[in-house]
VODREN-532689 format. One record per residue (C-alpha): residue number from 0; residue in three letters; chain; z, x negated, y negated. Coordinates in steps of 0.05 Angstrom, whole numbers, plus 5000, padded with zeros to 4 digits. Each point is the difference from the previous one (the first is absolute). Example, Ala and Ser with C-alpha at 12.3 -4.5 7.8 and 13.67 -1.06 7.14 Angstrom:
2
<r><seq>0</seq><type>ALA</type><mol>A</mol><up>5156</up><east>4754</east><north>5090</north></r>
<r><seq>1</seq><type>SER</type><mol>A</mol><up>4987</up><east>4973</east><north>4931</north></r>
//
This chain:
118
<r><seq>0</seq><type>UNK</type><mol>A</mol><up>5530</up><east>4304</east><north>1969</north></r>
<r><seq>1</seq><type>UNK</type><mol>A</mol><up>5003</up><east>5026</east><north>5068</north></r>
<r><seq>2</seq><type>UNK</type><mol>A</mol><up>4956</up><east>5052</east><north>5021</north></r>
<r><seq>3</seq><type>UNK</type><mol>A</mol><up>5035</up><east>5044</east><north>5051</north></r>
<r><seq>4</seq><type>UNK</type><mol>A</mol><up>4978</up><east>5014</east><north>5070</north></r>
<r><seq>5</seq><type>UNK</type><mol>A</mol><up>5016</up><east>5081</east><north>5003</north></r>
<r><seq>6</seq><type>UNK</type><mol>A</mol><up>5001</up><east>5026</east><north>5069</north></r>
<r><seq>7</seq><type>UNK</type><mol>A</mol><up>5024</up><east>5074</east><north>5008</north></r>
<r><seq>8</seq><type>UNK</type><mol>A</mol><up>5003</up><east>5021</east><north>5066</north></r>
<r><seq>9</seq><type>UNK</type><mol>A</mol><up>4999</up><east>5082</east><north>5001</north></r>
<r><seq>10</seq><type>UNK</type><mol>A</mol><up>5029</up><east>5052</east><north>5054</north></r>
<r><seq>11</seq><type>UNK</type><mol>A</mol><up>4932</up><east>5033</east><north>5017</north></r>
<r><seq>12</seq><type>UNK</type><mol>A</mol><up>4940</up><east>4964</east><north>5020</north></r>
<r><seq>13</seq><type>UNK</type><mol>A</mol><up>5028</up><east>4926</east><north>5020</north></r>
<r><seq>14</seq><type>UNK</type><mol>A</mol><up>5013</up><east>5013</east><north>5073</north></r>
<r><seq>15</seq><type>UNK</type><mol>A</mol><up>4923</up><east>5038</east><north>5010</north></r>
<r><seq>16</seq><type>UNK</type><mol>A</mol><up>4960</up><east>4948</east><north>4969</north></r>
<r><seq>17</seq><type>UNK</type><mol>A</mol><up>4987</up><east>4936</east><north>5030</north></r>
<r><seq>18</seq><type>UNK</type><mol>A</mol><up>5025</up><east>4930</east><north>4967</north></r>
<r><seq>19</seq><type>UNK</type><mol>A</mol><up>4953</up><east>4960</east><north>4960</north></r>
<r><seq>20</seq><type>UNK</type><mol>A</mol><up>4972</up><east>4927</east><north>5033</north></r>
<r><seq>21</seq><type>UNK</type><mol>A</mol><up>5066</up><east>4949</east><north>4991</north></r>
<r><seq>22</seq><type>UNK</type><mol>A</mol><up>4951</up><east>4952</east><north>4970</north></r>
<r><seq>23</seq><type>UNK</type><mol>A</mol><up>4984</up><east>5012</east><north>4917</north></r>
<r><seq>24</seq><type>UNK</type><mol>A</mol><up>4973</up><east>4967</east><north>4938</north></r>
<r><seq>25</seq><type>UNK</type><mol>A</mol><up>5016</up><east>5044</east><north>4944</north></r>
<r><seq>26</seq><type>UNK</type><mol>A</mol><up>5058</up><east>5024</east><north>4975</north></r>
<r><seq>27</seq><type>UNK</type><mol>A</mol><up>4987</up><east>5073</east><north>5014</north></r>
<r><seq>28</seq><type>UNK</type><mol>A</mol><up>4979</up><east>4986</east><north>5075</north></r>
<r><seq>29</seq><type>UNK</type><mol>A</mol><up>5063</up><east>4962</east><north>5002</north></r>
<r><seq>30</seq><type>UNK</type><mol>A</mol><up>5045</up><east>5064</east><north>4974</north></r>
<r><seq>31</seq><type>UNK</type><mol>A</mol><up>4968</up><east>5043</east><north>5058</north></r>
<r><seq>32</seq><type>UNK</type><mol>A</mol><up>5015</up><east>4948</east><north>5056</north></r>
<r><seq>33</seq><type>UNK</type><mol>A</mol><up>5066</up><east>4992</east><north>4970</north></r>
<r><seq>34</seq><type>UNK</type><mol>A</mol><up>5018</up><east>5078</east><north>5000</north></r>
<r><seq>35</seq><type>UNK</type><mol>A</mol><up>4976</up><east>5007</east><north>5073</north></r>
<r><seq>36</seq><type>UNK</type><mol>A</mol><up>5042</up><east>4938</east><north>5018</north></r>
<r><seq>37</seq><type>UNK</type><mol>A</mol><up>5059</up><east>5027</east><north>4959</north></r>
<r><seq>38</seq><type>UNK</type><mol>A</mol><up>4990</up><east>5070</east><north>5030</north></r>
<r><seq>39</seq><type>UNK</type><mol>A</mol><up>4994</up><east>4980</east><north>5072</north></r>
<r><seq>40</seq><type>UNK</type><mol>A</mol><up>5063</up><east>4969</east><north>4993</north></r>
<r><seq>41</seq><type>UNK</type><mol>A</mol><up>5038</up><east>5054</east><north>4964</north></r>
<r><seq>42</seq><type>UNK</type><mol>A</mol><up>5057</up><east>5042</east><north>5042</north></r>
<r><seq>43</seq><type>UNK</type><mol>A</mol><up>5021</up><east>5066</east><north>4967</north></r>
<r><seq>44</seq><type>UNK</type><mol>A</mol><up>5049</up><east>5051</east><north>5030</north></r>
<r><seq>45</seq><type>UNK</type><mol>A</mol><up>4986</up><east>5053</east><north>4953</north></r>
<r><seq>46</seq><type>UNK</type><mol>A</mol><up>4935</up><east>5029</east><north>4976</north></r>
<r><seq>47</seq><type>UNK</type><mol>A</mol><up>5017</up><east>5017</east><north>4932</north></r>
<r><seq>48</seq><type>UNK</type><mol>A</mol><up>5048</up><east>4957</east><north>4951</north></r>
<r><seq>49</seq><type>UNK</type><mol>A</mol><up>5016</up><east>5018</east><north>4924</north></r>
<r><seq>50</seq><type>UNK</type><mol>A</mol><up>4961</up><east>4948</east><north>4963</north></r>
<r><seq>51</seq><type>UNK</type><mol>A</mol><up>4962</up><east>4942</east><north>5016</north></r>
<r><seq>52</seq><type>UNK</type><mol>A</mol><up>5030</up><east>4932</east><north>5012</north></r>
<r><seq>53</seq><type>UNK</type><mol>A</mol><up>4969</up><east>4942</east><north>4959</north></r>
<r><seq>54</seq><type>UNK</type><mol>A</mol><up>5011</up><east>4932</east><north>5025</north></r>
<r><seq>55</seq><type>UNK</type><mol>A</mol><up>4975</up><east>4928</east><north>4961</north></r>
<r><seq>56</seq><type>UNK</type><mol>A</mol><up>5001</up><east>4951</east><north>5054</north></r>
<r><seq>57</seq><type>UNK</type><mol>A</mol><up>4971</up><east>4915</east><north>4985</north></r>
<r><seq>58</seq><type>UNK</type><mol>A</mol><up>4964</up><east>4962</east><north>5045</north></r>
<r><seq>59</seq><type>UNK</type><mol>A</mol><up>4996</up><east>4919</east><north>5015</north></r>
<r><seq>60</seq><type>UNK</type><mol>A</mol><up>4943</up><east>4956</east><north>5011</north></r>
<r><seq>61</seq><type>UNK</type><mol>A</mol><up>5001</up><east>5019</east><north>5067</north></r>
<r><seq>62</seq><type>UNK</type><mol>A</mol><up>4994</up><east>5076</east><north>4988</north></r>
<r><seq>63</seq><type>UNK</type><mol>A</mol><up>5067</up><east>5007</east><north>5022</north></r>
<r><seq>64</seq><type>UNK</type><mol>A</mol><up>5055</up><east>5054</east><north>4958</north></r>
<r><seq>65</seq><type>UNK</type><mol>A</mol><up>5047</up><east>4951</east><north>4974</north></r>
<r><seq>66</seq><type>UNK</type><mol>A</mol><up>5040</up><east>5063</east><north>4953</north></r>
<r><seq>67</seq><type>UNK</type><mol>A</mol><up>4989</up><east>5066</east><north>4986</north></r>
<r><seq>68</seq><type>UNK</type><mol>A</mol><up>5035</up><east>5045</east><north>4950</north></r>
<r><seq>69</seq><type>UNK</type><mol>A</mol><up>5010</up><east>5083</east><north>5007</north></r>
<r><seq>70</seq><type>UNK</type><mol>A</mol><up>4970</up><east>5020</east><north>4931</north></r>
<r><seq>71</seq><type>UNK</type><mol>A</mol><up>5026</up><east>5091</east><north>5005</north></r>
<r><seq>72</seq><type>UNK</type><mol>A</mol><up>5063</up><east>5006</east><north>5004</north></r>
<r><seq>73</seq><type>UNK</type><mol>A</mol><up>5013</up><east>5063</east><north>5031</north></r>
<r><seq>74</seq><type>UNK</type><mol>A</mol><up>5045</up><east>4992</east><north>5056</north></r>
<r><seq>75</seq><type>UNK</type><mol>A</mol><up>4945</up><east>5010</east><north>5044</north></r>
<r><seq>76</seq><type>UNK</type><mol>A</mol><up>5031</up><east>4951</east><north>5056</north></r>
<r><seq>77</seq><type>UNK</type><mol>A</mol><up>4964</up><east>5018</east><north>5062</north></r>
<r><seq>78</seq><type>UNK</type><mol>A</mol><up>4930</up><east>4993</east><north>4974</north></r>
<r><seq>79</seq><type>UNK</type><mol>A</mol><up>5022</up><east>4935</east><north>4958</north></r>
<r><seq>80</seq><type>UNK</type><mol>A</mol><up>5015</up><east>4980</east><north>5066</north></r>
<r><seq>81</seq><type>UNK</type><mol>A</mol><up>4943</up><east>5026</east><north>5039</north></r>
<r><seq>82</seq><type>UNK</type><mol>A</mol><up>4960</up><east>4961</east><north>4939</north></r>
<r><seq>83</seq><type>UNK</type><mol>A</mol><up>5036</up><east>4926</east><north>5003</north></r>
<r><seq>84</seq><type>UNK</type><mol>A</mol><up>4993</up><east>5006</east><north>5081</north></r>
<r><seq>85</seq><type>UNK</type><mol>A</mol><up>4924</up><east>5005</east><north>4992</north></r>
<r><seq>86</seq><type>UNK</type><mol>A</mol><up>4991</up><east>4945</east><north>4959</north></r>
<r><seq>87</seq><type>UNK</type><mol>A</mol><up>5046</up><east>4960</east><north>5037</north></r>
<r><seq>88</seq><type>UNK</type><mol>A</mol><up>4955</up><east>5017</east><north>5059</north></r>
<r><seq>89</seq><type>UNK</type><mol>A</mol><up>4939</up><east>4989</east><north>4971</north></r>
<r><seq>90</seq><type>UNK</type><mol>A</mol><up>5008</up><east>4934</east><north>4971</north></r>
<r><seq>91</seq><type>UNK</type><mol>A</mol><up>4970</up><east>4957</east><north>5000</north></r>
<r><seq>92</seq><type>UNK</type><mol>A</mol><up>4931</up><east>5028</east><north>4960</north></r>
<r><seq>93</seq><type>UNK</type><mol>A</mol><up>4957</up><east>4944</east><north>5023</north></r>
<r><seq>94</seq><type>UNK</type><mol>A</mol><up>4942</up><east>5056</east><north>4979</north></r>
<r><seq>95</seq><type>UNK</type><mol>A</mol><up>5005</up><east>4963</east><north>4932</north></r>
<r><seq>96</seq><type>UNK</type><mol>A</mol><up>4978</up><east>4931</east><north>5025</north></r>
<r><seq>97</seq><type>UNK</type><mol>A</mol><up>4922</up><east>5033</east><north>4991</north></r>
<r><seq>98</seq><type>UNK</type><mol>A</mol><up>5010</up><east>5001</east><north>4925</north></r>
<r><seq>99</seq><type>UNK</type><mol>A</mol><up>4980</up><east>4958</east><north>4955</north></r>
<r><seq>100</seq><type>UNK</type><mol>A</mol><up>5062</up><east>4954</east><north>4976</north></r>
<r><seq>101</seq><type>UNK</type><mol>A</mol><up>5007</up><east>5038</east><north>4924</north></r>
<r><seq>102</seq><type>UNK</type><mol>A</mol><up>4998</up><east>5066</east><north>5035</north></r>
<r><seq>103</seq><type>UNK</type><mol>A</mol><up>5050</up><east>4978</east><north>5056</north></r>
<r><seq>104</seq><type>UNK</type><mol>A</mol><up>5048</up><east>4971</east><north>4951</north></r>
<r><seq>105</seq><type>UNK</type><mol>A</mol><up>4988</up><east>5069</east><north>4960</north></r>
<r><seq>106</seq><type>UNK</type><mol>A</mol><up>5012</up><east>5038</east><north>5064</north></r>
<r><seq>107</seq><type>UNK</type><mol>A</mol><up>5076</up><east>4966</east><north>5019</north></r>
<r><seq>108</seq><type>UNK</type><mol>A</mol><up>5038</up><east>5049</east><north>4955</north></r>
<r><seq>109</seq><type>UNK</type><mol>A</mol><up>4996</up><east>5075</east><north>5036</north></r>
<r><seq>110</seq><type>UNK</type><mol>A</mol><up>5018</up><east>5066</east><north>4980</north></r>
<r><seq>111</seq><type>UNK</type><mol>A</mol><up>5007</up><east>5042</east><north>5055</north></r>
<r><seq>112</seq><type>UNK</type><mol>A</mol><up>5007</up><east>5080</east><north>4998</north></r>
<r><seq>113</seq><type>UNK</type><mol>A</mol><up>5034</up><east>5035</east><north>5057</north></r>
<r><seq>114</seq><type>UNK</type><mol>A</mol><up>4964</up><east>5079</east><north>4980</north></r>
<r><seq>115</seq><type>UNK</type><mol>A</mol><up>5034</up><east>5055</east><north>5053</north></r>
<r><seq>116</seq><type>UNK</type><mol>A</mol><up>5011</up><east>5060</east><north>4948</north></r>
<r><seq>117</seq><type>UNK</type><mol>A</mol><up>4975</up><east>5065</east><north>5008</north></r>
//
């Protein structure tokens, strides 16, 4: 069974700290690079939404999103937006190519949380 790759990016603290190295080797280093790519890409118009957005999104040999599936369903369109439009953006996670091949084929199936509650 898949293990899943959580990233959660989170209102307060991603835009003062700086992003991890894109290189990593484990699967923790890679959620970190991951979350700063995601985050650096992520366009919000408001500062607070309802409930976060959870998004499962695959990825091909070539580290590129090939689907991705909203997993809330609570009419939260603007942020499921905002969400899809940063992975779209940041694919392709070539950031995975330093893992080794069991962890990299582990690492292909994402869960993604989109956290801007207050």
């Amino acid at each position: 069974m898949f293990r899943w790759l959580f990233v959660i990016v989170l209102l307060f603290g991603c835009v003062a700290k700086h992003p991890p190295s894109s290189e990593c080797n484990t699967i923790k280093d890679c959620t970190l690079v991951i979350k700063a790519k995601l985050t650096s890409n992520l366009s919000v118009k408001e500062t607070s939404y309802p409930k976060p957005v959870v998004i499962s999104f695959l990825l091909n040999d070539s580290a590129e999103v090939i689907a991705y599936e909203v997993l809330t369903d609570d009419n939260n369109e603007a942020l499921e937006k905002a969400a899809i439009e940063a992975i779209r953006k940041s694919s392709p996670f070539t950031e995975l190519f330093g893992l080794s091949k069991p962890d990299f084929e582990e690492s292909k199936d994402i869960r993604l949380t989109v956290d801007f509650t207050q």
